[in-house]
C-alpha positions as CSV (number, residue, x, y, z in Angstrom):
1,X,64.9,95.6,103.5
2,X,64.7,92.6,101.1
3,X,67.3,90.0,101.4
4,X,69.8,91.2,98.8
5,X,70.4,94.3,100.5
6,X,70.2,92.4,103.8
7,X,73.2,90.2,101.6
8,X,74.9,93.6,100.9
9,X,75.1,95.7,104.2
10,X,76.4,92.3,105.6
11,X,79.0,92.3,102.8
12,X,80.1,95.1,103.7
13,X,80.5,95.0,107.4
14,X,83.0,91.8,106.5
15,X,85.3,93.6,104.4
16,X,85.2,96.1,106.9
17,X,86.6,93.4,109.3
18,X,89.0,92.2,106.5
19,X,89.9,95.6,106.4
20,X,91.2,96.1,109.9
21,X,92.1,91.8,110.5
22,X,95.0,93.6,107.1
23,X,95.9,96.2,109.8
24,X,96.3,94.8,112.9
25,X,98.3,92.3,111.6
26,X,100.5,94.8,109.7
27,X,101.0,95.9,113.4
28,X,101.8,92.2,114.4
29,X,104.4,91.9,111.7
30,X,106.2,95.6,112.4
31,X,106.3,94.9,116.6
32,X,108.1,91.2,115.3
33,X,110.2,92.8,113.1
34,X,111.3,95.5,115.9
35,X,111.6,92.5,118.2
36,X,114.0,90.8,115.8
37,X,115.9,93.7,115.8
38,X,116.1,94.3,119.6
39,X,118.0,90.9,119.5
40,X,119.9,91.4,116.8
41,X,123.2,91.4,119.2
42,X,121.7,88.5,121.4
43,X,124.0,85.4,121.0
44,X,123.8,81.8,121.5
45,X,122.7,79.1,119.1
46,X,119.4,79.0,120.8
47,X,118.7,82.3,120.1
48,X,120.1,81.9,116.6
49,X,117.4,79.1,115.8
50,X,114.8,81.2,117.5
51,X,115.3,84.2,115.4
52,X,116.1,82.4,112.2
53,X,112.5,80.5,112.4
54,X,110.7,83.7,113.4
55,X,112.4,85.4,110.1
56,X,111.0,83.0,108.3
57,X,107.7,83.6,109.3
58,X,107.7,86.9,108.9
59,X,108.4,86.7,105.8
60,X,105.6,84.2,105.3
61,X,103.1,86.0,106.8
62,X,104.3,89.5,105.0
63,X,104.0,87.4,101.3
64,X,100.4,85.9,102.7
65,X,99.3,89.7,104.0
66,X,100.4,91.3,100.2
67,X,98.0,88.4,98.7
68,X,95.1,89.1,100.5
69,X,95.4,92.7,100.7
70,X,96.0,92.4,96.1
71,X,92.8,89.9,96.2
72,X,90.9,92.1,98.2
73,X,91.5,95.5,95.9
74,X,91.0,92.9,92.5
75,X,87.3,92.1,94.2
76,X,86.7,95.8,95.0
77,X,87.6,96.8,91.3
78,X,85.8,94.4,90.6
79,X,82.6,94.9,92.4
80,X,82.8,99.1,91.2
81,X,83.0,97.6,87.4
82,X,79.9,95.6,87.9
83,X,77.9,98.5,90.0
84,X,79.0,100.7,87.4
85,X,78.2,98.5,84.3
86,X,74.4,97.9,86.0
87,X,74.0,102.0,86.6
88,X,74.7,102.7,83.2
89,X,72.9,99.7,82.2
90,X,69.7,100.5,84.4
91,X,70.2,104.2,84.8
92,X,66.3,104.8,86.5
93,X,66.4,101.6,88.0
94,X,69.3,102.7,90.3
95,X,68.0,106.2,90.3
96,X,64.5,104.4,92.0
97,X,66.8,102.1,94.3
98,X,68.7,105.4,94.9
99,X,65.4,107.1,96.3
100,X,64.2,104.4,98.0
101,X,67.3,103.7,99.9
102,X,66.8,107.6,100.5
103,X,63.3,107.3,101.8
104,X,63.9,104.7,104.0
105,X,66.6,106.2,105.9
106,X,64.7,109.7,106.4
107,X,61.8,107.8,107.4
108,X,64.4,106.3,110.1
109,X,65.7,109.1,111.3
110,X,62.2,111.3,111.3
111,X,61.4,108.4,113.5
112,X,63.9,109.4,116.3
């Protein structure tokens, strides 16, 4: 494996964690927002300032999540236009990467 696949497969095991980092904190921000709501009929002007500032975070932290989650599908698209634009470009070229990637993996699993 040379290094620009090495560069790839690691790649891809980060937006993999990007990927689940984007759900568990859309998990974060819906057990807030049911918290919020649990003490909706809390009074005091403690808990006024409390829920107020976590509110505001929320709604911080939802805006920040839709921006990452929109960058993240824009470098996708992004990545499948140049893939695609390189196949069509070099259609026997990815064909031999294709077959080689092939190769290698049956030799890897004739191997166990």
């Amino acid at each position: 494996m040379n290094t620009s696949e090495l560069i790839r497969e690691s790649s891809g095991d980060v937006e993999v964690t990007k990927q689940q980092l984007i759900a568990d904190f859309k998990v974060v921000v819906a057990d807030a927002e049911a918290l919020l709501k649990a003490t909706a009929n809390q009074t005091g002007e403690k808990i006024a300032e409390i829920r107020a500032r976590a509110e505001d975070s929320l709604h911080v932290a939802k805006a920040r999540l839709a921006d990452a989650q929109a960058a993240m599908m824009d470098r996708t698209k992004a990545a499948a236009r140049a893939t695609d634009d390189y196949v069509h470009t070099n259609p026997w070229r990815a064909v031999g990467i294709a077959a080689g990637v092939g190769l290698v993996v049956g030799l890897l699993i004739g191997r166990r």
